[in-house]
C-alpha distance (Angstrom), angle and dihedral (degrees) to the residues before:
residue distance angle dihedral
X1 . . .
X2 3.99 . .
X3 3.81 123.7 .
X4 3.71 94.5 -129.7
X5 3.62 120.0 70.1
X6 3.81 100.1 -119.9
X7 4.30 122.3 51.6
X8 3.68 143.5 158.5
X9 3.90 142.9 -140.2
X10 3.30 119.3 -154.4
X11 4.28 100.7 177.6
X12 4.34 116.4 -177.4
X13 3.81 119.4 -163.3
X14 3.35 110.9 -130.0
X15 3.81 139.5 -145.5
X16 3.46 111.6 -152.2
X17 3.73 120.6 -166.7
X18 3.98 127.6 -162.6
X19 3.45 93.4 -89.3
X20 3.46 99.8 56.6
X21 3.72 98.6 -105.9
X22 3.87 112.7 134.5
X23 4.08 127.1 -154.1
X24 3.80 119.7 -176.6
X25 3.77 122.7 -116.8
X26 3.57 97.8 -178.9
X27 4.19 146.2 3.7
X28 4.06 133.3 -145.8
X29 3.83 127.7 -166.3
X30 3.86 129.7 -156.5
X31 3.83 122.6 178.2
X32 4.08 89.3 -164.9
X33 3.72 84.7 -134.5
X34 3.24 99.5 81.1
X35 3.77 104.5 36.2
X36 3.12 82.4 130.9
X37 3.71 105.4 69.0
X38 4.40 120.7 -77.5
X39 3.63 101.0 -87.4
X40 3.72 95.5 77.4
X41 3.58 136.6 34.2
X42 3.54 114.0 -137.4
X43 4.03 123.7 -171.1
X44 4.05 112.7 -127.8
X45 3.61 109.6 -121.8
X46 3.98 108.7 -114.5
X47 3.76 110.0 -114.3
X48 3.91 98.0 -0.5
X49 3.91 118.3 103.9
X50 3.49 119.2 -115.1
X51 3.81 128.1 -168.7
X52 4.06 123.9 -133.8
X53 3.38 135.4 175.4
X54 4.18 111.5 -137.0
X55 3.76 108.5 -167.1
X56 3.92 120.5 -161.1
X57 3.52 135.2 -128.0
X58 3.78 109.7 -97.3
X59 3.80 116.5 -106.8
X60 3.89 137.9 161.5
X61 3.56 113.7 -127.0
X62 3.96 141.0 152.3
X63 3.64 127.4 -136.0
X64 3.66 109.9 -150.6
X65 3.87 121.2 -146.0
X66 3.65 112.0 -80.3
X67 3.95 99.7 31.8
X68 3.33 127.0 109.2
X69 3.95 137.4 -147.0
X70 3.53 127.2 -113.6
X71 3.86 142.7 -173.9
X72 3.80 116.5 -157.8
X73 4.14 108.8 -178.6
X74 3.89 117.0 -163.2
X75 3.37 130.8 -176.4
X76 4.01 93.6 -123.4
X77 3.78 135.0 -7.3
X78 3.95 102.3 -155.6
X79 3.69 88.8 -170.9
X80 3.43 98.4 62.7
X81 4.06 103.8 23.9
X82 3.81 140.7 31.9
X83 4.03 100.5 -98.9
X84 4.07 117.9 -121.9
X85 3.80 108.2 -131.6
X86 4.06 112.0 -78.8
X87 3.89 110.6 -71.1
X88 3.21 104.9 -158.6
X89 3.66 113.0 -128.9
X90 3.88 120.5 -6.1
X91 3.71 118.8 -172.5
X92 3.77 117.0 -166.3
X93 4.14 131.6 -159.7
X94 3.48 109.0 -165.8
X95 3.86 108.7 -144.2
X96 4.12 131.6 142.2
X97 4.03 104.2 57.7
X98 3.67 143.1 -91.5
X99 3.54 115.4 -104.4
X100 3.86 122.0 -155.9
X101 3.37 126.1 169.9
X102 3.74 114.8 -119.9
X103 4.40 131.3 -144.4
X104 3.90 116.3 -137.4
């Protein structure tokens, strides 16, 4: 939910080794205006939750024994996408699941 009517996510994966030190395996991107799919802009209601679906870029990667996952969601990565005007304050519920494919 934001309290603007326009928002991004910008989630990283992260690799998180024993001693705490992260290192990203992959990124996603979500201009909240089109949650909805990129045909059709659609404003976010201010103050009402809204659910979206942020899908990473693929990547092949190995978590070794002992490391952890992590999810770290932003409200913009200017590095790695063109920022949406500042939204004020987004608050986010994670819910649904996160689902990575597996090797035997």
């Amino acid at each position: 939910m934001t309290d603007q009517d326009h928002g991004q996510l910008a989630p990283t994966l992260v690799d998180i080794a024993p001693d705490g030190s992260a290192k990203p395996i992959s990124r996603g991107f979500l201009n909240l205006r089109y949650r909805n799919g990129l045909r059709d802009e659609d404003a976010v209601p201010p103050g009402e939750p809204v659910s979206a679906t942020v899908t990473f870029s693929p990547q092949d990667h190995t978590v070794e024994a002992g490391h952890r996952l992590g999810l770290v969601v932003a409200g913009s990565n200017v590095v790695w996408a063109v920022p949406d005007t500042p939204a004020g304050t987004t608050t986010t519920v994670l819910g649904g699941s996160l689902v990575l494919p597996t090797a035997p």
